[in-house]
C-alpha positions in Angstrom: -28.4 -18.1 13.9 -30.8 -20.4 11.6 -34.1 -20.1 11.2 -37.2 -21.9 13.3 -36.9 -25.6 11.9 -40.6 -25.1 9.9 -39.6 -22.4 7.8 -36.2 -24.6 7.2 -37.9 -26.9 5.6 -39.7 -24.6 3.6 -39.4 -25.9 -0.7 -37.9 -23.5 -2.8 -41.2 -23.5 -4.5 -41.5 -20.3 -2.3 -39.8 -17.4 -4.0 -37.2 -15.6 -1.9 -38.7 -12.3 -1.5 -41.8 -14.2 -0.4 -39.8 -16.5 2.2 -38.0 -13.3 3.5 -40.8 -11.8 4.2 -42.1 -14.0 6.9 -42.2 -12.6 10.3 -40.3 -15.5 11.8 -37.5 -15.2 9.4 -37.3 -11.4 9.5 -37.5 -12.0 13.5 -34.4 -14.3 12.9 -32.6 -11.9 10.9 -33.1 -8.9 12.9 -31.4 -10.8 16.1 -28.3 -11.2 13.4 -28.5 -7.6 11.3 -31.2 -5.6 12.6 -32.4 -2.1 11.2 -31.3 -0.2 8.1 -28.7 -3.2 8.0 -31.1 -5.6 7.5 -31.5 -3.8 4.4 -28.4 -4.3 2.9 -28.4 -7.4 3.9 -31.5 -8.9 2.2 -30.4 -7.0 -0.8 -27.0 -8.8 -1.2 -28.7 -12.2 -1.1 -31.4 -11.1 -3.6 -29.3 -9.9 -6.1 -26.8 -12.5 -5.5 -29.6 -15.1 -6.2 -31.0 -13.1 -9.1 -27.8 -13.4 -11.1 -26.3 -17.1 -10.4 -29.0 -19.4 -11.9 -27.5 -22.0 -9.7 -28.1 -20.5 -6.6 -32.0 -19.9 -7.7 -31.8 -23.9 -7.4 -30.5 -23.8 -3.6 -32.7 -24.0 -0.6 -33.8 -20.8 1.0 -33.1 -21.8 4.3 -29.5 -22.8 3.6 -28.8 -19.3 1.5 -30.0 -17.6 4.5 -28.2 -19.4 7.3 -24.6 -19.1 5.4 -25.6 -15.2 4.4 -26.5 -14.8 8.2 -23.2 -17.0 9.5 -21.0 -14.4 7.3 -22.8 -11.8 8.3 -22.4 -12.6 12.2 -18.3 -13.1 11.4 -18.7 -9.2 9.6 -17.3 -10.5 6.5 -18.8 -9.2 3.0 -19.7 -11.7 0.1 -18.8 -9.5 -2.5 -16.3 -11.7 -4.5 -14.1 -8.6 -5.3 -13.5 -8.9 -1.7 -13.3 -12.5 -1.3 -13.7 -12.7 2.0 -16.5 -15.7 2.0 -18.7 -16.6 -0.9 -22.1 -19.1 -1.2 -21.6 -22.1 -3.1 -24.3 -24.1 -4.8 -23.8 -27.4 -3.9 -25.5 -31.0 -4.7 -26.8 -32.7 -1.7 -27.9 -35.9 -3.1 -28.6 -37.2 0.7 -31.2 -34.4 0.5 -31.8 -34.5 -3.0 -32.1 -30.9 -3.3 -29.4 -28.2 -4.2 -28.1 -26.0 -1.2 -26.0 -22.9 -0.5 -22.5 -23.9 1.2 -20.5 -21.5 3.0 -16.9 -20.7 2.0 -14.5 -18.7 3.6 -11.8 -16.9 0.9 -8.4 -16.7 2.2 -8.9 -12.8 2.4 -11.5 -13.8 5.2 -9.0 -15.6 7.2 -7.2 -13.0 7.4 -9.7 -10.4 8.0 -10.9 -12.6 11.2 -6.9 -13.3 12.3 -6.1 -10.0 12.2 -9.3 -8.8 14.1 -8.4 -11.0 17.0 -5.4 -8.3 17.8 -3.0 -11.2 18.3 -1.0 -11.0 15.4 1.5 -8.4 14.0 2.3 -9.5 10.9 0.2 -12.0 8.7 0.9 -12.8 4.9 0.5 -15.1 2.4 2.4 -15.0 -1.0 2.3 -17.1 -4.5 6.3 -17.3 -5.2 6.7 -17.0 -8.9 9.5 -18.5 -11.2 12.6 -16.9 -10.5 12.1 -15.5 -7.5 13.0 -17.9 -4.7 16.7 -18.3 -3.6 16.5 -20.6 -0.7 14.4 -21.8 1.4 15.6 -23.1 5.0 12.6 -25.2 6.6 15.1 -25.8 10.2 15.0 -22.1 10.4 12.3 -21.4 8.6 13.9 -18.7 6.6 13.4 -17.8 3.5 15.4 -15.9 0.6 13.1 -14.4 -2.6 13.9 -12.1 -5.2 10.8 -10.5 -6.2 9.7 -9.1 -9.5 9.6 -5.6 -9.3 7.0 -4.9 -12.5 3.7 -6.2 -10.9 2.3 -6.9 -14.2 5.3 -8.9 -15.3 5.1 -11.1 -11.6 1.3 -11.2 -12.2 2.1 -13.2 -15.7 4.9 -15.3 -14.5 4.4 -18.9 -13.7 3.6 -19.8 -9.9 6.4 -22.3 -8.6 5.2 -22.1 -4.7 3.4 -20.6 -2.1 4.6 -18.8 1.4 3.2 -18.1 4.5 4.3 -16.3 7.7 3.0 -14.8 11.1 4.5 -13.0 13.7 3.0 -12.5 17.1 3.2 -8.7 19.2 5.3 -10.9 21.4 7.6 -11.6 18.8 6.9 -15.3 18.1 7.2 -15.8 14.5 6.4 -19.1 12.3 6.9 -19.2 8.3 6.4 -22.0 6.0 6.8 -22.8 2.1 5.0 -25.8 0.0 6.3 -26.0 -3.4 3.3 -26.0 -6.4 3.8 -29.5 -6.7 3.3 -30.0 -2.5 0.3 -28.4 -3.4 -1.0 -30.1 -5.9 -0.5 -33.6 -4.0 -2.5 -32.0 -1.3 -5.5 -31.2 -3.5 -5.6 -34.5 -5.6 -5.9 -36.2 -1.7 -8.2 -34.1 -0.7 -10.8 -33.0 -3.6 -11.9 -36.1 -5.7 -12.6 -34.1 -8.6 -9.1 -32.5 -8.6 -7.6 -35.8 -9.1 -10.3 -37.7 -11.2 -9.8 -35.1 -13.6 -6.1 -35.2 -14.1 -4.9 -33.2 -11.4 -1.7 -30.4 -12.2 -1.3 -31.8 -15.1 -4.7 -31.2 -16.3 -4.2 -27.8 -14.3 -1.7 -27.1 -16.7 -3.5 -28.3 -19.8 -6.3 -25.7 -19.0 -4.3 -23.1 -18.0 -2.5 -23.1 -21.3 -5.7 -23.8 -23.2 -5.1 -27.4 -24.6 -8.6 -28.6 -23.0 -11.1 -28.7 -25.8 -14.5 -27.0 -25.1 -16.4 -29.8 -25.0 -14.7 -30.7 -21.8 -14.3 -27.7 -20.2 -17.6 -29.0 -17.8 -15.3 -31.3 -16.3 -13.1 -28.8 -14.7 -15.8 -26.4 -12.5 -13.6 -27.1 -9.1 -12.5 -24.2 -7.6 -8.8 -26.3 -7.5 -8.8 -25.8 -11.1 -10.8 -22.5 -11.6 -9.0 -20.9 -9.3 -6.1 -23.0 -8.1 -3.8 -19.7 -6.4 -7.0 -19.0 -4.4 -7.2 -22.3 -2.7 -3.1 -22.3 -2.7 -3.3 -19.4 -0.3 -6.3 -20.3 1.8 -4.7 -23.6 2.4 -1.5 -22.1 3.4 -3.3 -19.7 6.0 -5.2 -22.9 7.2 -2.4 -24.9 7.8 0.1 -22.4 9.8 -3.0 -20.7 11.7 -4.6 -24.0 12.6 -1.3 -25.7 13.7 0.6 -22.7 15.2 -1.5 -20.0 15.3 -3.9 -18.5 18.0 -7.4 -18.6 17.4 -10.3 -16.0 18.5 -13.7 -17.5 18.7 -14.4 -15.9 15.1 -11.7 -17.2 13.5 -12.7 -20.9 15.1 -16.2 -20.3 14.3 -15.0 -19.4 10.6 -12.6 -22.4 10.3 -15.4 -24.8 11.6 -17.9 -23.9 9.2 -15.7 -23.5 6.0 -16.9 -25.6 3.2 -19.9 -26.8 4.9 -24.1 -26.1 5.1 -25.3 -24.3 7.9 -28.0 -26.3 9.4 -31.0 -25.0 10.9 -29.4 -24.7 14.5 -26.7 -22.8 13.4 -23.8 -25.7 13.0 -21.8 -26.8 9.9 -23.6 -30.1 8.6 -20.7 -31.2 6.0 -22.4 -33.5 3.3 -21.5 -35.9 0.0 -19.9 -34.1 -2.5 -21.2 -34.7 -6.2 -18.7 -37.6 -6.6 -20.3 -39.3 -3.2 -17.0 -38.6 -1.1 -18.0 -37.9 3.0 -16.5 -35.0 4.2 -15.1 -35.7 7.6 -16.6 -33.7 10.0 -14.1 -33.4 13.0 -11.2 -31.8 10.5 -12.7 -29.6 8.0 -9.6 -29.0 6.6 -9.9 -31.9 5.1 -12.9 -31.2 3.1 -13.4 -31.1 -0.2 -14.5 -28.0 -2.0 -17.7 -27.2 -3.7 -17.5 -28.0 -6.9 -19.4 -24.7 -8.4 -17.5 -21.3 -9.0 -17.8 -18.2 -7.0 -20.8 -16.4 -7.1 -20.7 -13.0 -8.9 -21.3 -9.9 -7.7 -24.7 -8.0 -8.5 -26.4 -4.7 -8.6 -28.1 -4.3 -5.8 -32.0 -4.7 -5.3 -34.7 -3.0 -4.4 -36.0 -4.6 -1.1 -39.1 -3.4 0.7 -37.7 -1.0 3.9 -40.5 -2.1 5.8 -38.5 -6.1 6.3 -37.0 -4.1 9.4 -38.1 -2.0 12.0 
């Protein structure tokens, strides 16, 4: 799926436009998207590059190999979709920037449900108020909900639930409170806990950090803390109890990592210096850049595919 290792080495010195346009890299895309997709393709990463002056800093190579790696799991990068996104991130081994693939929790479950195993897959914040009981013997669980989805939208989140049933019937559930939560990101993203954790969570979320600090808090646990609830819910009942299709193993390998130039996850130093362990991504911290926004699509020369 990555491109011949020459052109992966290729500086960023090299505009985009200019490195997709040669042969061996539209060759390598073609294998991946081919035709009139190809198209669509190369104009997602353009205009996704044009608009995030921090992915103009990332390596060609790696944008292309996690665009192509979402592109071979037919997930979209459109974060209104949040199925995967392209994260700049810092590799001071390399000492250059890079594009790291992310898997959103939507994509999980876009790749669980596609393997036709499951009947049933959700994942739910629990907001305050709403929870009754929760049995973890029999895994069963009582909620209340809000009925006004713009008054649940506004109430405070006090947990998170998952659940999935097989066609056969089989049927696992599981709860973490917020505060279950939040343990498990200060252990597993440094700048989660340097920073003050849910407390600090709670600071910003109420507006009590002053401006001047506000650089400090870019991690997607505290930019989007929910998000990364949810995706580590799905992670942790698929991964434990769930069955996987080859997808959803390819997606759950290469989550949070660089695509290489042969195609596999290479997971690097975060900013803070912390190894990600490579035989258990889940256990790898996140990116510490936000989601890349979506873009109006650019023009891109029809001729890139035949």
């Amino acid at each position: 799926m990555a491109v011949q290792n020459s052109l992966a080495k290729t500086k960023q010195k090299v505009g985009l436009t200019a490195y997709l346009t040669q042969d061996a890299v539209k060759d390598q895309i073609n294998k991946v998207v081919g035709g009139k997709n190809g198209t669509r393709f190369i104009s997602s990463i353009i205009s996704a590059v044009q608009t995030t002056p921090a992915l103009q800093e990332c390596t060609n190579s790696s944008i292309l190999s996690a665009a192509l790696l979402g592109e071979a799991l037919n997930l979209s990068p459109s974060p209104q979709l949040g199925q995967f996104y392209m994260v700049p991130f810092n590799n001071k081994k390399k000492g250059c920037t890079e594009a790291q693939f992310q898997l959103g929790y939507k994509g999980y479950i876009q790749l669980a449900i596609r393997s036709g195993y499951y009947r049933k897959l959700n994942v739910l914040a629990i907001k305050e108020g709403e929870l009754v009981r929760y049995d973890p013997l029999n895994e069963e669980i009582e909620v209340e909900l809000i009925d006004d989805d713009v008054v649940r939208e506004e109430a405070p989140t006090i947990g998170y639930y998952a659940m999935f049933e097989y066609e056969n019937g089989f049927r696992k559930t599981l709860y973490w409170s917020k505060k279950k939560m939040a343990a498990h990101a200060e252990k597993y993203s440094f700048a989660f806990k340097k920073n003050g954790g849910l407390k600090a969570l709670e600071d910003l979320q109420a507006g009590r950090i002053p401006e001047k600090d506000l650089w400090k808090y870019s991690s997607f646990w505290f930019q989007n803390f929910d998000e990364m609830a949810l995706k580590t819910m799905l992670r942790q009942i698929i991964s434990k109890w769930g069955i996987m299709s080859i997808e959803l193993q390819k997606g759950l390998s290469s989550d949070m990592a660089v695509i290489n130039e042969d195609g596999a996850p290479d997971y690097v130093d975060t900013d803070e210096g912390m190894v990600i362990d490579q035989a258990d991504p889940e256990e790898a911290p996140e990116a510490e850049q936000e989601a890349i926004p979506d873009a109006p699509a650019s023009e891109v020369d029809n001729q890139f595919f035949k």
